[in-house]
DSSP file (Angstrom, degrees, kcal/mol; ACC not computed):
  #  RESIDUE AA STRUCTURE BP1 BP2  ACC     N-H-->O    O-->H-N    N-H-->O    O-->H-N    TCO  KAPPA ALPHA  PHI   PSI    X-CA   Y-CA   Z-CA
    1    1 A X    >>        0   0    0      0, 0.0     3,-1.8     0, 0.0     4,-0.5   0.000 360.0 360.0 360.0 -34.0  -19.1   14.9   11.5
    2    2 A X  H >>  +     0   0    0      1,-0.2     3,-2.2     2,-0.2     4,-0.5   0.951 360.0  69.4 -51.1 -51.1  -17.5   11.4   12.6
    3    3 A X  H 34 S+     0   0    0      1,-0.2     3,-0.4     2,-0.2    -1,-0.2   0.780  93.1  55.5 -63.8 -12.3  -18.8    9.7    9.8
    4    4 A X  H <4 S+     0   0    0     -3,-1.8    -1,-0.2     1,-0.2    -2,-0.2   0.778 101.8  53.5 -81.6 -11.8  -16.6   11.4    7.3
    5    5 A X  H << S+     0   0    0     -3,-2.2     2,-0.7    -4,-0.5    -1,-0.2   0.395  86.0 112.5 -90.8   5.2  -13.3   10.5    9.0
    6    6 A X     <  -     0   0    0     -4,-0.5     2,-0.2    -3,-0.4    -3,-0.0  -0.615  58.2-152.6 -75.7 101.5  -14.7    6.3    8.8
    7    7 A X        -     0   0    0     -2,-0.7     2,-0.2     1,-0.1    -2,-0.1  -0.578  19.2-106.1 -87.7 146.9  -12.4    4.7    6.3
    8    8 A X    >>  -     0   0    0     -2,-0.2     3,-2.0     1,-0.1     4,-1.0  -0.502  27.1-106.9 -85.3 140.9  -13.9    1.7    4.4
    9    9 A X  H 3> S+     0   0    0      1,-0.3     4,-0.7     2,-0.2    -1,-0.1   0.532 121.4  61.6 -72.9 -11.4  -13.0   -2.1    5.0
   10   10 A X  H 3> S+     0   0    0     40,-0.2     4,-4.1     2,-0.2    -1,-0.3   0.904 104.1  47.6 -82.9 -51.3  -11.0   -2.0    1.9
   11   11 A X  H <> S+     0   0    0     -3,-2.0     4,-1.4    39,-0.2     5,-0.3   0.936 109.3  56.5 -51.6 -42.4   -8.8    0.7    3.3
   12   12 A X  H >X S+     0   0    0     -4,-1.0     4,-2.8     2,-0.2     3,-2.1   1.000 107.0  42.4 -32.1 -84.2   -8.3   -0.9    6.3
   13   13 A X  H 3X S+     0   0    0     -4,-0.7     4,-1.0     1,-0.3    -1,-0.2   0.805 108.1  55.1 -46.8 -41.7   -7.2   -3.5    5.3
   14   14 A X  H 3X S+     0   0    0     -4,-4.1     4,-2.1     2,-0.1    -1,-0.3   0.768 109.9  54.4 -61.0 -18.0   -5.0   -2.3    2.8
   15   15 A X  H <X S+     0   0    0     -3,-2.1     4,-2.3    -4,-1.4    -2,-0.2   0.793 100.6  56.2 -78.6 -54.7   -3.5   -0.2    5.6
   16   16 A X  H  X S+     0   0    0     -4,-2.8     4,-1.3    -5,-0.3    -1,-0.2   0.845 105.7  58.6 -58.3 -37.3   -2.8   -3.3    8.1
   17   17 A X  H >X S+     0   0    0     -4,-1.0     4,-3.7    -5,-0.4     3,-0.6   0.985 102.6  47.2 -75.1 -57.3   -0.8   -4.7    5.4
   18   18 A X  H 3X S+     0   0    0     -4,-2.1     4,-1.3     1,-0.3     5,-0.2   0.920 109.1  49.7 -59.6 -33.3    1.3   -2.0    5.0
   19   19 A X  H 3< S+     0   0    0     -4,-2.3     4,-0.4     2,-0.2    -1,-0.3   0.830 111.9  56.4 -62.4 -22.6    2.2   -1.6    8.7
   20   20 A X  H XX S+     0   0    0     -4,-1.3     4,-3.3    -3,-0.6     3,-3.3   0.980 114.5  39.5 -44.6 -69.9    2.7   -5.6    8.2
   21   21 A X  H 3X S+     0   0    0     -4,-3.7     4,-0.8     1,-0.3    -2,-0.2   0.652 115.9  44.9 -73.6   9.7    5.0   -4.5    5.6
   22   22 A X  H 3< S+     0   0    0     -4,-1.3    -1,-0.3    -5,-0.2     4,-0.2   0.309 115.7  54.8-109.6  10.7    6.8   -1.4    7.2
   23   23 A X  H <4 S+     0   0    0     -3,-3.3     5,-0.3    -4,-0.4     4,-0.2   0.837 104.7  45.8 -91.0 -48.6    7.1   -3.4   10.3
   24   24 A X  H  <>S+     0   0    0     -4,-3.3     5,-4.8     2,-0.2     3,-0.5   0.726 108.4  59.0 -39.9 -45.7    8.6   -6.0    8.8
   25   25 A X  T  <5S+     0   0    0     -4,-0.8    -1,-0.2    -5,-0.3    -2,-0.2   0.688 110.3  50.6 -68.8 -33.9   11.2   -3.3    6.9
   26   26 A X  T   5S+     0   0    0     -4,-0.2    -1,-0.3    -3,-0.2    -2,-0.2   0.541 107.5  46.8 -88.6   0.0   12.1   -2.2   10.5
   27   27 A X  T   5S-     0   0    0     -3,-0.5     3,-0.2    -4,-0.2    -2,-0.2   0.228 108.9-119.1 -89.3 -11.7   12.8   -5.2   11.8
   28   28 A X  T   5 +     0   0    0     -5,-0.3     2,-2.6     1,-0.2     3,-0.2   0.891  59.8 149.6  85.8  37.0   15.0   -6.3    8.9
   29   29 A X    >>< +     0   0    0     -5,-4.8     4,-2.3     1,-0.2     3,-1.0  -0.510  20.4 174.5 -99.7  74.8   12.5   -9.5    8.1
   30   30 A X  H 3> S+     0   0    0     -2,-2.6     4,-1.4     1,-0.2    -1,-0.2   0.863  71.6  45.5 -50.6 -41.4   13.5   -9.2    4.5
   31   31 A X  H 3> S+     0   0    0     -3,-0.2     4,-1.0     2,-0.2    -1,-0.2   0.656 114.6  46.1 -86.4   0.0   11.7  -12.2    3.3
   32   32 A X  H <> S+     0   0    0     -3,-1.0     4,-3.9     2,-0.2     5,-0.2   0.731 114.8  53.9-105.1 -28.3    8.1  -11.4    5.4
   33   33 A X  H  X S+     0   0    0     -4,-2.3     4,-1.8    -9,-0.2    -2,-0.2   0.952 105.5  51.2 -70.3 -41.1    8.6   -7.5    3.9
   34   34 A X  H  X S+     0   0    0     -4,-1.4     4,-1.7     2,-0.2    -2,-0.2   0.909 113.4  47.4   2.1 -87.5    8.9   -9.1    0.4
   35   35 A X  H  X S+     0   0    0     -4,-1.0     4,-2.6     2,-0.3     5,-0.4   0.821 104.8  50.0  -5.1 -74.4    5.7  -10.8    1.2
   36   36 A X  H >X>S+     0   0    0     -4,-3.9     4,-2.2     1,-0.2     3,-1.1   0.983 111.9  63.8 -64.4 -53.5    3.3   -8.1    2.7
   37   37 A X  H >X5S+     0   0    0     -4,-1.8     4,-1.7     1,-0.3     3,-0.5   0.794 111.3  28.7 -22.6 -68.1    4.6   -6.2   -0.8
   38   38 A X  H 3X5S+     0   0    0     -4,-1.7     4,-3.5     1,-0.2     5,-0.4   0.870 119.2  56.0 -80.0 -25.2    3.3   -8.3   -3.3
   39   39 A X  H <X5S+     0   0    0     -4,-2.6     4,-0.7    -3,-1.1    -1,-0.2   0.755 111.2  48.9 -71.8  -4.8    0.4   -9.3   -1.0
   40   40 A X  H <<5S+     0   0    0     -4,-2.2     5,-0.4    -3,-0.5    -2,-0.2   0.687 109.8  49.2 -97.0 -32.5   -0.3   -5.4   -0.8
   41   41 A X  H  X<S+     0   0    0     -4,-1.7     4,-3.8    -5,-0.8     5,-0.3   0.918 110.3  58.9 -69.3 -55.1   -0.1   -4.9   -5.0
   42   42 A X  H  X S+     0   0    0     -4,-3.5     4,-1.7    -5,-0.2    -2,-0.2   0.918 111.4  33.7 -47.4 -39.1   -2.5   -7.8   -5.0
   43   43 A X  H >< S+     0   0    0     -4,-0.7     3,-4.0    -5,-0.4     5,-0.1   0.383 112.8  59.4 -71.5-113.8   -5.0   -6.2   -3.1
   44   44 A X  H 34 S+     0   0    0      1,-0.3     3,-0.3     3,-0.2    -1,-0.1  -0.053 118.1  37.8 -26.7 -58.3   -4.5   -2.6   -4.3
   45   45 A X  H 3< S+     0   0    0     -4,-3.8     3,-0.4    -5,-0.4    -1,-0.3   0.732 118.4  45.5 -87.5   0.5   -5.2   -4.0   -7.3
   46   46 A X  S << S+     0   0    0     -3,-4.0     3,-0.4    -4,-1.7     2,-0.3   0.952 119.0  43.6 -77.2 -39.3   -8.0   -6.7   -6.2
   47   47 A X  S    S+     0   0    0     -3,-0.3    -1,-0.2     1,-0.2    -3,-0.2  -0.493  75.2 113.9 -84.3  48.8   -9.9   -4.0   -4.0
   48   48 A X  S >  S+     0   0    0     -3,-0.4     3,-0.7    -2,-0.3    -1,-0.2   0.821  78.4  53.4-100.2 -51.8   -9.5   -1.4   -6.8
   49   49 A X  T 3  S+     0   0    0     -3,-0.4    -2,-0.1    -4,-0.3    -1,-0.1   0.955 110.4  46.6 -27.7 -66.3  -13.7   -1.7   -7.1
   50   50 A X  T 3  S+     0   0    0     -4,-0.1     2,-0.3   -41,-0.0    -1,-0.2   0.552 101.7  87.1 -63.3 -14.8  -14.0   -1.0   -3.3
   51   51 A X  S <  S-     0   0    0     -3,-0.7     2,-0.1    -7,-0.1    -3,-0.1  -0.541  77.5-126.9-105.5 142.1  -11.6    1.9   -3.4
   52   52 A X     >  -     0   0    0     -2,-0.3     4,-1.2     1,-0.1     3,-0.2  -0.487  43.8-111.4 -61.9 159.1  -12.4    5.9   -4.2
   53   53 A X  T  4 S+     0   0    0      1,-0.2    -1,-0.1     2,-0.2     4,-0.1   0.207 116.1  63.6 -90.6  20.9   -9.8    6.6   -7.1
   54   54 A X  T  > S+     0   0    0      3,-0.1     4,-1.1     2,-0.1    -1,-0.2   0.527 100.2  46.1-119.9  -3.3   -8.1    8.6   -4.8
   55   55 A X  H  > S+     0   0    0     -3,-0.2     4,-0.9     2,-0.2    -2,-0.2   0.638 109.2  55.6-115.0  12.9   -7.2    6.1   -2.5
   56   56 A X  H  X S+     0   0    0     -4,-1.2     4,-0.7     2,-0.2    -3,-0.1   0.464 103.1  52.2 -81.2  -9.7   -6.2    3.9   -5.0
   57   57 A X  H  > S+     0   0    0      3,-0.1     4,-2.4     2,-0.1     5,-0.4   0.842 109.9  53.2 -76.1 -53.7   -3.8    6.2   -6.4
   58   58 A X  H >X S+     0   0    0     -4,-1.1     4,-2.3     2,-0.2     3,-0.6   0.951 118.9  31.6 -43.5 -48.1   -2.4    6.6   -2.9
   59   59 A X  H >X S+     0   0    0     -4,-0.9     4,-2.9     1,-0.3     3,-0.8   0.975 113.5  63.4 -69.7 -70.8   -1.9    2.9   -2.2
   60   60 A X  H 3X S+     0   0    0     -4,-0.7     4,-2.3     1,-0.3    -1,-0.3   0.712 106.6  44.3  -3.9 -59.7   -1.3    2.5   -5.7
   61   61 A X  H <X S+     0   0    0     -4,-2.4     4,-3.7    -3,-0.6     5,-0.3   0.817 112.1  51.4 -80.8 -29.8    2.0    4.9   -5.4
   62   62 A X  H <X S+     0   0    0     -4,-2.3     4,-3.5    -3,-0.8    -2,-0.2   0.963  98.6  60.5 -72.4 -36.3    3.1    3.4   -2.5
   63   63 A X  H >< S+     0   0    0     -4,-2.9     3,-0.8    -5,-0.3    -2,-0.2   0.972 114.3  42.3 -22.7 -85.0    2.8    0.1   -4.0
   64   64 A X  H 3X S+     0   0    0     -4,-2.3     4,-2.2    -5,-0.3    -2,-0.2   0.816 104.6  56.0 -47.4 -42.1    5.5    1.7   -6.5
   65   65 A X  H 3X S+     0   0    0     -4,-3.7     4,-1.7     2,-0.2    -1,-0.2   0.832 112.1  44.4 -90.9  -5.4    7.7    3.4   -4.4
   66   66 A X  H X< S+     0   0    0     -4,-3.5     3,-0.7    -3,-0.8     5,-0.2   0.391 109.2  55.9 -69.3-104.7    8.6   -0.2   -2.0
   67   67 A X  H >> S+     0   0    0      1,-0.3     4,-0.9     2,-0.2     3,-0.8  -0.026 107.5  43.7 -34.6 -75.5    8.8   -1.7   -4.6
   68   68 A X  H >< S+     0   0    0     -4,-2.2     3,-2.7     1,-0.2    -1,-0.3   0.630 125.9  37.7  11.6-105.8   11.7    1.2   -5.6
   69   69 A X  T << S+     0   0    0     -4,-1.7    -1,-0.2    -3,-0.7    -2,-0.2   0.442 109.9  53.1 -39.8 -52.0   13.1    0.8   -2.4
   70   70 A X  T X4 S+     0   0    0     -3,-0.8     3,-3.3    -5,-0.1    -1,-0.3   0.252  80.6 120.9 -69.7  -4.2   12.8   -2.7   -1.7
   71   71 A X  T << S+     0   0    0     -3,-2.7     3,-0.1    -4,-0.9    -3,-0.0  -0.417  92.3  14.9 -61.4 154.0   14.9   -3.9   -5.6
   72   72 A X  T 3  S+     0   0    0      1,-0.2     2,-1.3     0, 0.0    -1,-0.3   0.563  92.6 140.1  68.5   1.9   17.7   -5.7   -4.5
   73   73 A X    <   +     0   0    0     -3,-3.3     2,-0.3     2,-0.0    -1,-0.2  -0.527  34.3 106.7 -98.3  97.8   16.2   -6.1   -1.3
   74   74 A X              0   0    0     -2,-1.3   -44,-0.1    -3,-0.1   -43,-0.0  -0.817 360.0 360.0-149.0 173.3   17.2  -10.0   -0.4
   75   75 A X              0   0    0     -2,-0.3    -2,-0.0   -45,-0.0    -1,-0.0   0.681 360.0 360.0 -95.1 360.0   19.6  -12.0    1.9
């Protein structure tokens, strides 16, 4: 049964990046939150191969809604 909860190095990874960037969004490091965003669209959309299409729709929407959240978001 373990092997179905083993997420794939592409999730991972996308996954470290977002705690990058929601770590960054709680510490108020506006320009390194800025940063993991767009490094986190690029992957989504570089590791898009690697990904089930349902966890590229996840990341995918989260992609969209910082971005939402993060307009305007500067010093």
């Amino acid at each position: 049964m373990a092997f179905l909860f083993r997420k794939s190095a592409a999730v991972r990874e996308l996954e470290e990046i977002l705690s990058e960037l929601q770590s960054n969004l709680e510490n108020n490091y506006k320009d390194a939150a800025q940063a993991a965003l767009a490094k986190l669209i690029r992957r989504t959309e570089e590791l898009r191969g690697s990904l089930k299409e349902k966890e590229y729709r996840r990341f995918s929407v989260l992609c969209t809604e910082y971005s939402v959240k993060m307009t305007g978001y500067h010093h």
